[in-house]
Residue, then its C-alpha position, 0 to 999 in steps of 0.5 A: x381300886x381302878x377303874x376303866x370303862x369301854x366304850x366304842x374302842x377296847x383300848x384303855x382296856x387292852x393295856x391292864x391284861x396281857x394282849x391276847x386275854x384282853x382281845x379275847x375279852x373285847x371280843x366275846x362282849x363286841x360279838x355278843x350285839x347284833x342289829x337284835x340283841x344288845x349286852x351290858x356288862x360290869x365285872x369286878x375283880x379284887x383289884x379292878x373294876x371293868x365295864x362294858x356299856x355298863x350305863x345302857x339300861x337294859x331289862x332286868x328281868x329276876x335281877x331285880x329280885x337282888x334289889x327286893x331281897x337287898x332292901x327287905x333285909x335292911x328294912x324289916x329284918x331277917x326275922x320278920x314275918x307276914x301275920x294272919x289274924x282271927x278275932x271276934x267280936x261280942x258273946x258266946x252265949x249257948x254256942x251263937x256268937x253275938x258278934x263278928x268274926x274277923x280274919x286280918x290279912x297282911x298279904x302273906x304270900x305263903x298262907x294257904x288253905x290249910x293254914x285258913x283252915x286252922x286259924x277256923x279251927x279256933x271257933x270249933x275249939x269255942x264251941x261255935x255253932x252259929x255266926x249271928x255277925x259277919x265274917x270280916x276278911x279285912x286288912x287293918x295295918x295293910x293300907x291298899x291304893x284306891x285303884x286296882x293294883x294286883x297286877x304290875x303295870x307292864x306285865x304281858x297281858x297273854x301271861x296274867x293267867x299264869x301262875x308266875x303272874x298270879x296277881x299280888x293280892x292281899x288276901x293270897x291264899x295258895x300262891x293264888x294258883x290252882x293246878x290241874x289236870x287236862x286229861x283226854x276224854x276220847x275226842x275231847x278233854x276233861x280237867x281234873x283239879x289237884x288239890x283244893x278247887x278254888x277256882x273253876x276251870x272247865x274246858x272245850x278243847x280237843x286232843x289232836x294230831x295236829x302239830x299247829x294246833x294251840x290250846x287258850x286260855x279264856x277267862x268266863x267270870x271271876x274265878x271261872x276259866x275254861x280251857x279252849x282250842x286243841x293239843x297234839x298230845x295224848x298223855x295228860x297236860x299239867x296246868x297252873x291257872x292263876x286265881x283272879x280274884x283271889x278275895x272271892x277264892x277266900x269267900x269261897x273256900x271260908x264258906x265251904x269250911x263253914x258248911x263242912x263244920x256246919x257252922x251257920x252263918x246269919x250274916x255275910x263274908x265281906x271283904x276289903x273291911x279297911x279298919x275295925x275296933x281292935x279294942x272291941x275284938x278278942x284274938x284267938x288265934x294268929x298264923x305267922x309265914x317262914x321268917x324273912x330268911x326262908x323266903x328269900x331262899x324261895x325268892x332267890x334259888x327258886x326266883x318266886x314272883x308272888x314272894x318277891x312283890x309282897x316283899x315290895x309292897x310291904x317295903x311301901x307299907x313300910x315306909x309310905x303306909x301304901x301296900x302297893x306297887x308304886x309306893x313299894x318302887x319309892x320305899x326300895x329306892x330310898x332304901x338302897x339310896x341310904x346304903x349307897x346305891x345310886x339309880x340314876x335313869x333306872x325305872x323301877x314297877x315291881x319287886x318280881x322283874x315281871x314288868x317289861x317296863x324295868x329298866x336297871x343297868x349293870x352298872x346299877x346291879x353292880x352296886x347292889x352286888x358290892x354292896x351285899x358283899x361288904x354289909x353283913x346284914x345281907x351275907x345271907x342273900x349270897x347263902x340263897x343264891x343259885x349254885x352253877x350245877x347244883x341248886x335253883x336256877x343254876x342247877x340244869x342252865x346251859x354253860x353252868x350246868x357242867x364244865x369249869x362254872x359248875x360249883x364256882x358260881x353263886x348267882x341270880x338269874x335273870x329270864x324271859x322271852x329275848x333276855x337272858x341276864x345272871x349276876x352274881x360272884x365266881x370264885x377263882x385262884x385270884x379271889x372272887x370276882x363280882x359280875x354283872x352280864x345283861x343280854x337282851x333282844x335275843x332270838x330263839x335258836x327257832x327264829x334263827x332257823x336251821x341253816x343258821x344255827x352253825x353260824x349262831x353261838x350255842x351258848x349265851x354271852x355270860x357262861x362263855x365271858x365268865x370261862x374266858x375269865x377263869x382261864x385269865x385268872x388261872x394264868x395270873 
């Protein structure tokens, strides 16, 4: 296979394709940088490889989702899952146990209220009525840092109590997120939870005709926000607050089930119980997350960031007995390192792409797409993919969403405030063609400003570049 790179000039370049589809090329990748915005760029064809300053390290952004996906299939398996476990210690004797209960978690990301509630269920079913013991929220066999670790370092701080930033607990428990409702209560708003009340969020702000008016965020203690500022609007706002301290969320809710089934509890609910003696305890009853294969579909079509760091942390408990950031950037590294896949300069913090301090370059991303195009045991990752105009990330993005892209592309997408990144294949008469676009630094249409706009390209580099090769390759 050949190959070339671009670097200052276009001129190795201009001598593989005619003159004028080369031009046109060079031009949309050169015009693509600004004094603001930098591209980098890896395309493959069946025949060649094309780089443009394919080394410079960009920000990833959800690409790096491509890296957890790739690594968790080659180390755990498309068939492995996340497992939840309710046992007791000690007797039943006339409906008390004389004994402990224990819940091991193994940071699920997918256990929800629901699913607590029926492994619960299992002590109805022995007929308990009193907890002489404790109630272990432990996690043996999930080995946490001694520092705190929930959040990835350089995750933007004003996002942490979203729910796309949730925080990467072990104790997960409804994607640590509650959704609600901010409703107009004549000058001043009430929210009305959705769903099970896990956290308490209470609110201050006011509707308004204000167009600069802002709403914020204020955290009050753990698991307690209150919604402050203003809104000009008057139809109810949806909202998804991340849970904090997803530990005391399962307190909470365990302790509520418990009075509900009117269960009395001598004891307490502890959390962050390391290890207990398995050989003292009786299993009553496990809950399982989707395989492997189904959360990568929720990781890669939907782009899921809890999903996609528990993935992580479990590659680091894999391989380096640590649940954690750090350990899961080390285990991910070495994996792919025995596949091939080389990183050299690349920083890698998380498995979700949520930390501005990711540095991948396309050449990197480019390797991870050969290489999940020539190992069988990853054909299922281009099965998750996003289709152009028809599923996940893909299906209403601008350039993809209609004209020739639409339904010839498979990628993941890569977004956040000034990046706008995609990777994935194309089909064309001459085969697939792999590609790797990286743009980062960009300005909103709003910063541009409206005098400007007519000057400024309406779509991004990638849709544009990847027409521009459709066309090629439709005349060759």
């Amino acid at each position: 296979m050949k190959s070339w790179r671009l670097g200052v000039g276009l001129s190795l370049w201009l001598g593989v394709c005619q003159a004028n589809d080369s031009a046109k090329l060079a031009e949309l990748v050169e015009a693509s940088s600004s004094p603001s915005s930098i591209s980098s760029v890896w395309l493959q064809t069946p025949s060649e490889t094309h780089e443009f300053y394919s080394q410079r390290l960009m920000t990833p952004a959800s690409l790096q989702k491509l890296l957890v996906a790739s690594a968790a299939l080659l180390e755990l398996g498309a068939d492995f899952r996340f497992i939840t476990e309710l046992s007791i210690t000690g007797k039943i004797i006339d409906g008390q146990l004389h004994g402990n209960v224990i819940l091991n978690y193994s940071g699920d990301p997918t256990l929800s209220q629901a699913d607590l509630s029926q492994l619960l269920q299992a002590l109805l079913t022995l007929g308990i009525s009193r907890i002489e013991g404790d109630i272990l929220l432990a996690h043996q066999g999930t080995h946490l840092p001694k520092y705190q670790d929930e959040h990835g370092i350089g995750w933007i701080w004003d996002e942490l109590g979203i729910c796309y930033a949730a925080p990467m607990s072990v104790y997960t428990i409804n994607h640590n997120c509650q959704r609600a409702s901010l409703k107009q209560n004549n000058a001043s708003s009430q929210i009305v939870a959705q769903g099970p009340e896990l956290m308490q969020l209470t609110s201050s702000a006011r509707f308004t005709d204000d167009p600069h008016c802002q709403l914020r965020l204020e955290p009050v203690a753990a698991n307690h926000a209150e919604i402050t500022g203003c809104i000009d609007r008057t139809a109810p706002l949806p909202l998804a607050i991340a849970i904090d301290t997803p530990a005391l969320a399962n307190q909470s809710y365990i302790s509520h089930w418990l009075s509900q089934h009117q269960i009395a509890l001598k004891g307490a609910i502890l959390t962050n119980i390391n290890s207990f003696d398995s050989s003292e305890s009786v299993p009553l009853k496990k809950h399982q997350s989707p395989p492997l294969s189904s959360l990568l579909e929720e990781v890669l079509l939907k782009s899921d960031n809890l999903i996609a760091d528990a993935l992580f942390k479990r590659l680091g408990q894999q391989h380096f007995h640590e649940w954690s950031f750090t350990a899961g950037a080390r285990a991910m590294v070495s994996i792919l390192q025995q596949q091939g896949v080389t990183l050299p300069g690349a920083t890698i913090i998380d498995g979700s792409g949520l930390s501005r301090y990711n540095q991948l370059s396309a050449q990197h991303l480019g390797q991870v797409l050969t290489l999940i195009a020539k190992q069988p045991r990853l054909h299922l990752i281009k099965q998750r993919l996003p289709v152009a105009g028809v599923s996940g990330t893909l299906r209403h993005k601008p350039g993809f969403n209609a004209g020739s892209l639409h339904s010839q592309v498979k990628a993941k997408t890569g977004s956040m405030s000034g990046v706008n990144n995609v990777a994935g294949y194309m089909a064309t008469p001459n085969g697939e063609y792999s590609f790797v676009i990286l743009e980062n630094g960009l300005v909103s249409r709003d910063a541009i400003g409206i005098a400007h706009l007519a000057e400024a390209n309406t779509l991004p580099l990638a849709p544009r570049l990847l027409t521009t090769l459709q066309e090629h390759a439709a005349l060759h």
